[in-house]
PABALO-609092 format. One record per residue: residue in three letters; chain; x negated, y, z of N, C-alpha, C in turn. Coordinates in steps of 0.001 Angstrom, whole numbers, plus 524288, in hexadecimal, padded with zeros to 5 digits. Layout:
N
('Ala','A',(X,Y,Z),(X,Y,Z),(X,Y,Z))
...
***
This chain:
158
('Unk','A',(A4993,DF835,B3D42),(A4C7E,DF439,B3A9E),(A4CFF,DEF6D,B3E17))
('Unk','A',(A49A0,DEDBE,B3FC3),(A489E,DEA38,B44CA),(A4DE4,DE96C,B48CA))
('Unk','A',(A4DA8,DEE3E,B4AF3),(A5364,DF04F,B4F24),(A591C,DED9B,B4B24))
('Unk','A',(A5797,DEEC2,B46F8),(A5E56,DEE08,B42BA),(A5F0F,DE774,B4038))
('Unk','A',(A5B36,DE4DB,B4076),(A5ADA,DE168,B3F46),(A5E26,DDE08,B4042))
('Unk','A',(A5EBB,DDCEC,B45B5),(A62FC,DD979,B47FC),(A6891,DDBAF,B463E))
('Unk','A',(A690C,DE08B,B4703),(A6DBC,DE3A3,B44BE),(A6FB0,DE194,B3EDF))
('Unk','A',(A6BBB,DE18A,B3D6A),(A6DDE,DE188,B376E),(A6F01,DDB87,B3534))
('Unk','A',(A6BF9,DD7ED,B3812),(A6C77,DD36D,B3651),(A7229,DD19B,B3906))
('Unk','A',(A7262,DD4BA,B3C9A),(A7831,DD24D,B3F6E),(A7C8E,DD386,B3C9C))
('Unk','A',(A7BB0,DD8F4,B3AA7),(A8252,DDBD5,B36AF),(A7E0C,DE0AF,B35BC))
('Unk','A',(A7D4C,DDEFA,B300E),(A7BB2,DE157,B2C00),(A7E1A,DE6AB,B29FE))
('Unk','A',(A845B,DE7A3,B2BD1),(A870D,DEB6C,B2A0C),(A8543,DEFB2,B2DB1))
('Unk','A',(A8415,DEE03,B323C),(A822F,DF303,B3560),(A7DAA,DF68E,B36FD))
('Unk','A',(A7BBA,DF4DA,B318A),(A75E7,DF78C,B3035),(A76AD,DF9AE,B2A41))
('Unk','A',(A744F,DFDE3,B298F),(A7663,E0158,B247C),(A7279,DFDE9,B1FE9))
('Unk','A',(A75BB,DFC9A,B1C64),(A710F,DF951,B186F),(A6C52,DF8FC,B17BF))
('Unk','A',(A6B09,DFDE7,B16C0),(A65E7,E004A,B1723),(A62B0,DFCD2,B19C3))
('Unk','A',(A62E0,DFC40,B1E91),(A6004,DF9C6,B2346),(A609C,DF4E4,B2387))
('Unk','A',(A6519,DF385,B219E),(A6560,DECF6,B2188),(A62F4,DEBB9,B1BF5))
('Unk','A',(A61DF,DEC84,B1822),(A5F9F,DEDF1,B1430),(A57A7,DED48,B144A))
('Unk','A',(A57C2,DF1BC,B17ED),(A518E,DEE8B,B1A99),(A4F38,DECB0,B1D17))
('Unk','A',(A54CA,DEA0D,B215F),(A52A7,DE4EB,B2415),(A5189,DE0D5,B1F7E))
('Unk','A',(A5601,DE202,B1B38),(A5578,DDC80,B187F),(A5004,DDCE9,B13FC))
('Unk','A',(A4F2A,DE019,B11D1),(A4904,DE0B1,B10EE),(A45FA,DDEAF,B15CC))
('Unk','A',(A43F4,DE158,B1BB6),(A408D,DE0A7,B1C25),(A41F0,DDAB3,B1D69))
('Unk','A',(A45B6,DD8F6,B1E2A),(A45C2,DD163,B1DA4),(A4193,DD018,B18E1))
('Unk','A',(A41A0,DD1A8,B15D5),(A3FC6,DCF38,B1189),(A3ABE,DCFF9,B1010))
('Unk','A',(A3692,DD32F,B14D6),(A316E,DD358,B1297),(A2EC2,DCEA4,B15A8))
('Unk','A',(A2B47,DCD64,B11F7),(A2901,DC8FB,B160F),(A22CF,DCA62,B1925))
('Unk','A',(A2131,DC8EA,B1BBD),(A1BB6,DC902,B1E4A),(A1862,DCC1A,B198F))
('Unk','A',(A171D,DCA84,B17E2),(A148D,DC998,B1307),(A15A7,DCF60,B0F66))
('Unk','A',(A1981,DCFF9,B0EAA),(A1CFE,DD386,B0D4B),(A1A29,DDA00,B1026))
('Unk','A',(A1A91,DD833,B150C),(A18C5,DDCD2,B1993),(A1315,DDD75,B184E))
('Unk','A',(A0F6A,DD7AF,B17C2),(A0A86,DD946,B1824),(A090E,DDC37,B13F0))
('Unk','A',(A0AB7,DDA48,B0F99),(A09D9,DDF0F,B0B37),(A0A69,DE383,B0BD1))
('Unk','A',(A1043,DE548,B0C66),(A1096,DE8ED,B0B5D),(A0CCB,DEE9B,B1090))
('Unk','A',(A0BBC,DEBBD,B15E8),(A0796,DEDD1,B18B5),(A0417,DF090,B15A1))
('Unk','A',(9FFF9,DEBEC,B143A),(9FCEC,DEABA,B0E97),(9FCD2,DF01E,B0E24))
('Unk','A',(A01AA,DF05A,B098D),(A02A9,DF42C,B05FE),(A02BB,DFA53,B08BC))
('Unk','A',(A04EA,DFA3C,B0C7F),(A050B,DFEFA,B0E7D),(A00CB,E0058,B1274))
('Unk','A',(9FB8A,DFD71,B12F5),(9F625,DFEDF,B1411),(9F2C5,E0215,B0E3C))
('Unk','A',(9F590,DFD74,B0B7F),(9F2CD,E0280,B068F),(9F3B8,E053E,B04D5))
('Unk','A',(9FAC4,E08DA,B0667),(9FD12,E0BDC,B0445),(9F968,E0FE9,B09F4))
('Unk','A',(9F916,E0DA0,B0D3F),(9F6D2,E1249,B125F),(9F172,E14D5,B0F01))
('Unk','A',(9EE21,E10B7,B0F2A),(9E98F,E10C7,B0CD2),(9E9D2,E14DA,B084F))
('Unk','A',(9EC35,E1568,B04A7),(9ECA7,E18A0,AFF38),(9EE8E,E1EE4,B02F1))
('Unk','A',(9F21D,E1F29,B051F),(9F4EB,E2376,B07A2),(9EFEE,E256A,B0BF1))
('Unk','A',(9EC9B,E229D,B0E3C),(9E84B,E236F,B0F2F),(9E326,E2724,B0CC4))
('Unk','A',(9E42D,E2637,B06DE),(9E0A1,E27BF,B03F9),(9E0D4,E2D20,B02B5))
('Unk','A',(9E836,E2C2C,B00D0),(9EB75,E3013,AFF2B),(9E956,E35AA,B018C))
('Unk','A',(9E96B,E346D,B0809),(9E7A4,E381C,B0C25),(9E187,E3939,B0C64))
('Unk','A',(9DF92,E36FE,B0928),(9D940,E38A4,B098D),(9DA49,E3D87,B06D2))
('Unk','A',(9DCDE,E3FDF,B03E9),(9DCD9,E41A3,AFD8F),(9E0D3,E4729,AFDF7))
('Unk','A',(9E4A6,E454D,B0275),(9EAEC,E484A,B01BC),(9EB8E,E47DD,B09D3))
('Unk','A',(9EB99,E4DD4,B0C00),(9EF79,E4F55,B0E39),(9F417,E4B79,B10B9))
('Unk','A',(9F7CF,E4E0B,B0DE2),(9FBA8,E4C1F,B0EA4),(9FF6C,E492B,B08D1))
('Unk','A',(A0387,E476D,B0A68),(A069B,E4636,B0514),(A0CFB,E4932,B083E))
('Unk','A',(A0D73,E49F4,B02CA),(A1309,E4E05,B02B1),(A1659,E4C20,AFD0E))
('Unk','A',(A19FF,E49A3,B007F),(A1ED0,E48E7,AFD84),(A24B5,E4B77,AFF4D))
('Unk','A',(A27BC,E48E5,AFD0C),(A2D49,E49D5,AFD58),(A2F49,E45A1,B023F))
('Unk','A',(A3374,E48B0,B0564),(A3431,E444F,B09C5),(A38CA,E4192,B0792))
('Unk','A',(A3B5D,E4369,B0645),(A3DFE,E3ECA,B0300),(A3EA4,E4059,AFC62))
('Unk','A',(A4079,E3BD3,AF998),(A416A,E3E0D,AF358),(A46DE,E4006,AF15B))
('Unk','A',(A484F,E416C,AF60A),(A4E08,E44E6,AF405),(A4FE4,E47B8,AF848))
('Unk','A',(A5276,E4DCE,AF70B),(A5387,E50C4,AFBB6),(A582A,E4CC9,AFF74))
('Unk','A',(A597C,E4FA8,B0483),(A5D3F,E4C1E,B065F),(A6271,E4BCE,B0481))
('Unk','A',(A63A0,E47B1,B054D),(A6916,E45D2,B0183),(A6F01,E450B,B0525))
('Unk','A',(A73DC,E4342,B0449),(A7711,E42D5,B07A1),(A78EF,E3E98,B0E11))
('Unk','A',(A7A35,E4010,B101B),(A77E9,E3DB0,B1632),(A7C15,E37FE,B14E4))
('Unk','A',(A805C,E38BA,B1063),(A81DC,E32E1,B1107),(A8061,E30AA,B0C6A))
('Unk','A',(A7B20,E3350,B0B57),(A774C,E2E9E,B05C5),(A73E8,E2B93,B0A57))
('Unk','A',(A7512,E2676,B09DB),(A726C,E2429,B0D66),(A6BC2,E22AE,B0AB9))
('Unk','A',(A69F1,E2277,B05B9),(A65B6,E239C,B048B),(A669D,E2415,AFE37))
('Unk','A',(A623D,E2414,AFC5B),(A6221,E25F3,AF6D6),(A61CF,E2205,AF2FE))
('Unk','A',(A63DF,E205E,AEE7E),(A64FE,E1BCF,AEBE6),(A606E,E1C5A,AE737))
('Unk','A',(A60F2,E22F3,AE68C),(A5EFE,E229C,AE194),(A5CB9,E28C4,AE280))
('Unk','A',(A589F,E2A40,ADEAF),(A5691,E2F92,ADE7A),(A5564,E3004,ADAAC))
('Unk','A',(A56B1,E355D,AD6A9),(A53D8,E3496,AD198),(A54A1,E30FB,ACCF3))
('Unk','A',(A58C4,E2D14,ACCB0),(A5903,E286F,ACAA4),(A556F,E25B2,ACCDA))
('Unk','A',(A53E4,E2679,ACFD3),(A4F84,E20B1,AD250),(A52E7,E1DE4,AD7B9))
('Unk','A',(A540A,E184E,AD611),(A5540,E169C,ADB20),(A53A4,E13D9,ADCE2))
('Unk','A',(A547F,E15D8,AE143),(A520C,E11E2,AE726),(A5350,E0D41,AE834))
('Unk','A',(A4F12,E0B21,AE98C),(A4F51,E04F5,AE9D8),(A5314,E03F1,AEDF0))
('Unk','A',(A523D,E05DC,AF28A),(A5484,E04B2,AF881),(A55F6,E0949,AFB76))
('Unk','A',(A5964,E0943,AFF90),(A5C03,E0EB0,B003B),(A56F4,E1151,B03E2))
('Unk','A',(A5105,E10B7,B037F),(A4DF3,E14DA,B060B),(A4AA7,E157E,B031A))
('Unk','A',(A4933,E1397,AFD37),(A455D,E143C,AF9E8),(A452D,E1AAC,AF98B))
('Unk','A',(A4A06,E1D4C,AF9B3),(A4A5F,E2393,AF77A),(A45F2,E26F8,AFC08))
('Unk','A',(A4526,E2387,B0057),(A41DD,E2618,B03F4),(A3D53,E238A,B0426))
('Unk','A',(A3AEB,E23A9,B008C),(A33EE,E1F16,AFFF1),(A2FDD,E23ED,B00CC))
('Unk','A',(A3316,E2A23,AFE83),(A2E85,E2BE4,B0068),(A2DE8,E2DF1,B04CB))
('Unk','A',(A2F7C,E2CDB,B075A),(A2E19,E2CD3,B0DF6),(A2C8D,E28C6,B11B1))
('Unk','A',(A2ECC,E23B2,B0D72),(A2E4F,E1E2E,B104E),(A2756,E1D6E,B0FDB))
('Unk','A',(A2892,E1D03,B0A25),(A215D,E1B62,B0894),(A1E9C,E1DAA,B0CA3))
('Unk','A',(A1E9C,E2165,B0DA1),(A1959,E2587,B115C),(A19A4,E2232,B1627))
('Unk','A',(A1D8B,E2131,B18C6),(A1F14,E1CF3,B1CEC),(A1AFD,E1983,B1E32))
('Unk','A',(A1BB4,E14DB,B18ED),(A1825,E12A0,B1941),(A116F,E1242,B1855))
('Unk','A',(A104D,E1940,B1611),(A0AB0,E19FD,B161E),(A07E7,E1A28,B1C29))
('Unk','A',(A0B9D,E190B,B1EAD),(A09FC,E1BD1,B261D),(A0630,E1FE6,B2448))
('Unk','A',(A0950,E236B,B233D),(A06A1,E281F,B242C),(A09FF,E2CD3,B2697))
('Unk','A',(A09C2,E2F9D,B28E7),(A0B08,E3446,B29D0),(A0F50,E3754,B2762))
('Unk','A',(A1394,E379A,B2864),(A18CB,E3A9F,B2342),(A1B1C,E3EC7,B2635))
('Unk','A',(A1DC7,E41EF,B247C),(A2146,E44FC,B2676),(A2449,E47C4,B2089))
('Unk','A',(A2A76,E4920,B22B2),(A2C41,E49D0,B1F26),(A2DA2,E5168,B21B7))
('Unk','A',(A2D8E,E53F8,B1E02),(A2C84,E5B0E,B1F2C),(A3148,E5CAF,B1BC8))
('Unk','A',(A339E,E60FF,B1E73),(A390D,E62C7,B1A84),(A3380,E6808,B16AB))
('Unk','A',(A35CD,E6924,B132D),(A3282,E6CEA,B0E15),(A3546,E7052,B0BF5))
('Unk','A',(A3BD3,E6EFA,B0BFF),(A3DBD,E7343,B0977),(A4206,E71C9,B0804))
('Unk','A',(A4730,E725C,B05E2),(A4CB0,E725D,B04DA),(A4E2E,E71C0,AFFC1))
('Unk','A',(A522B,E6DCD,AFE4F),(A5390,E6DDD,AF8D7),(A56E7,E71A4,AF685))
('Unk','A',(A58E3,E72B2,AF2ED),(A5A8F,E76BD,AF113),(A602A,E7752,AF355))
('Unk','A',(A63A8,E7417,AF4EE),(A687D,E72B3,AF911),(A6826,E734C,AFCFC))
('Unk','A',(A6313,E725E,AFF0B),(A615E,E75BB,B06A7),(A5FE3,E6F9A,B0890))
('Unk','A',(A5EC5,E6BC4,B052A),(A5DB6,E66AE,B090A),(A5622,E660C,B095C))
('Unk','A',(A5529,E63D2,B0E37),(A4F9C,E63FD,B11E1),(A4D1F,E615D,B0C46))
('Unk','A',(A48CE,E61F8,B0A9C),(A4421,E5EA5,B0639),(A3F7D,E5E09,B0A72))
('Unk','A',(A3B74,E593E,B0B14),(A3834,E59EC,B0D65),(A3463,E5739,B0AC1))
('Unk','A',(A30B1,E574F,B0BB5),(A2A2F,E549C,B0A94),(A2914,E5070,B0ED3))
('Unk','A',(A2753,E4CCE,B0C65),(A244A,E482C,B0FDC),(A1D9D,E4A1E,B1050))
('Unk','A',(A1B10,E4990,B1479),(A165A,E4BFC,B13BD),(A12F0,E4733,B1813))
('Unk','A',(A0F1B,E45A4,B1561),(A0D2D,E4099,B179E),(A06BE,E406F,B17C4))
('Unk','A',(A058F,E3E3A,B1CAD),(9FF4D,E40ED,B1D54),(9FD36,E3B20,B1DD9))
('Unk','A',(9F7DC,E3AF2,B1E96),(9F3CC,E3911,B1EE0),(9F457,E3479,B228B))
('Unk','A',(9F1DD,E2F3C,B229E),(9F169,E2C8E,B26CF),(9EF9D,E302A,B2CFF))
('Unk','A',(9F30F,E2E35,B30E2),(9F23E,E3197,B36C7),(9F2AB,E36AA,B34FC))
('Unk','A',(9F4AB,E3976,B3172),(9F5E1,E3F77,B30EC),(9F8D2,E4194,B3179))
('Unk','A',(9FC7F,E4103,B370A),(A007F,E4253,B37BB),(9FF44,E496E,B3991))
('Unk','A',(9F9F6,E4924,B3B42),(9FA5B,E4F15,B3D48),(9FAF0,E529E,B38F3))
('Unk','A',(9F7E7,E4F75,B3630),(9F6A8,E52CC,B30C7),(9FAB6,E5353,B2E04))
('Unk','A',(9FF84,E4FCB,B2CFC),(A0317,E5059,B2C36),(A05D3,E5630,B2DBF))
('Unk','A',(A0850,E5479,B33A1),(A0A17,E57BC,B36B3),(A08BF,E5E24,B3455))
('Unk','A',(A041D,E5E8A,B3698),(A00E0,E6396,B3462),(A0434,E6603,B2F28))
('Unk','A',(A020A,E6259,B2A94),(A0352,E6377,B24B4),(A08DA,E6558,B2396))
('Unk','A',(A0B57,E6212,B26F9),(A136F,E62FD,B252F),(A1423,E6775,B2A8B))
('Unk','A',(A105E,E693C,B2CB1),(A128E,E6E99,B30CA),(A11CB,E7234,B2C03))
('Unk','A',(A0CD1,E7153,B29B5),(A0ACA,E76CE,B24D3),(A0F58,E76CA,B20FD))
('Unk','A',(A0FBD,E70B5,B1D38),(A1468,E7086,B18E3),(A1798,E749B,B1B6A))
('Unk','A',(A19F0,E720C,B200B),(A1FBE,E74A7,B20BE),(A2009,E7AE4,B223E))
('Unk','A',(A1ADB,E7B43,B2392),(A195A,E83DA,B24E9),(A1966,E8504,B1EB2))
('Unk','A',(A1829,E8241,B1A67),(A1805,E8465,B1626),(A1E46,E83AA,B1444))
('Unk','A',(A227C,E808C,B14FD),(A25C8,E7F3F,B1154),(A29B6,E837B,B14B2))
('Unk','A',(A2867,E85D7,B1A4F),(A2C91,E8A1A,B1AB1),(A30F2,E88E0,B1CA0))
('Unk','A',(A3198,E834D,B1DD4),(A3909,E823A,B1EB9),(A3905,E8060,B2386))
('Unk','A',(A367D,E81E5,B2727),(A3610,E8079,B2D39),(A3AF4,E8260,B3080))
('Unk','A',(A3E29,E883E,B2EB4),(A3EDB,E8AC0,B30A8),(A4551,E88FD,B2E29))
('Unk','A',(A4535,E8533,B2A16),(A4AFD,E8410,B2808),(A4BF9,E7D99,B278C))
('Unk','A',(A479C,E7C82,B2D8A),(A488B,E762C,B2F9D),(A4B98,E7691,B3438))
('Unk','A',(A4CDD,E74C4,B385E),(A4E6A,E6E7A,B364E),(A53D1,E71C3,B34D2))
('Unk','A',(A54DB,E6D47,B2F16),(A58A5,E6DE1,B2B18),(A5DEF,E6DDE,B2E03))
('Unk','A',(A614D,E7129,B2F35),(A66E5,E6E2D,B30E8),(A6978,E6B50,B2DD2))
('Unk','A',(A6A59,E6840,B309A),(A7008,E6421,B2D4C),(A7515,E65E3,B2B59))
('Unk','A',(A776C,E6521,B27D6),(A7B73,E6788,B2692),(A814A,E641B,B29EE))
('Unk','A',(A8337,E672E,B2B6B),(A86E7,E65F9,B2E84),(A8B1F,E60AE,B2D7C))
('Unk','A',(A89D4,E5FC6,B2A60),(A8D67,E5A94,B2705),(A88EE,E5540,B2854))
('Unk','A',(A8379,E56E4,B297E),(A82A0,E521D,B2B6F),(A7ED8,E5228,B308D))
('Unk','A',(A81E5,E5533,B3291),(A7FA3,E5425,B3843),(A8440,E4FB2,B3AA9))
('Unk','A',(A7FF0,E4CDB,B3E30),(A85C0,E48CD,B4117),(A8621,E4A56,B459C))
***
């Protein structure tokens, strides 16, 4: 964001909203603002810490909806639930972000139309091997090694 900064403050039109959108948020946090929320995300480590005394790994969904059309520029709404801001629809991939922990996102299997579904699968503080390891086994069990990488359908390759 740094690099776009000057860009955007000069002519605003030549940055896609989105981005000019969170320069103008992060204008608006203050010092103070930052130290908290640090704060906050030492004790979100700390709990996710614990989490891992107890649990392996964690296994979710990599995102909350199969993939959608290449000129939906993001998702407004899911479910009747709408999104605050055009990246809230992706929190569950964001959140893990900020646990600094270990993520990877694994394809699992196909929707009933032929589109990729995958799992988020997230390990331990420094568990990246262990990670690694775990999503070689998932993916020997889920069988679809052999019907990766997905081709693109010819309408949106550029």
């Amino acid at each position: 964001m740094g690099d776009l900064a000057p860009v955007i403050e000069k002519d605003r039109s030549r940055v896609k909203q989105e981005i000019v959108w969170n320069l103008d948020e992060g204008y608006k946090l203050t010092a103070q603002t930052l130290a908290e929320t640090e704060r906050a995300r030492g004790k979100l480590f700390d709990r996710v810490r614990k989490f891992f005394g107890d649990f392996d790994l964690l296994i979710t969904p990599a995102t909350v909806v199969p993939p959608f059309d290449i000129n939906v520029r993001y998702l407004e709404e899911v479910d009747g639930y709408k999104f605050e801001n055009y990246y809230d629809w992706y929190t569950i991939a964001y959140a893990i972000t900020i646990t600094s922990l270990p993520a990877l996102a694994l394809p699992c299997g196909f929707t009933r139309s032929g589109l990729p579904v995958g799992l988020q699968i997230v390990g331990p503080p420094r568990g990246e091997a262990a990670l690694l390891g775990a999503a070689r086994k998932i993916e020997e069990l889920f069988g679809i090694a052999n019907q990766l990488p997905i081709d693109p359908q010819p309408s949106f390759v550029l």
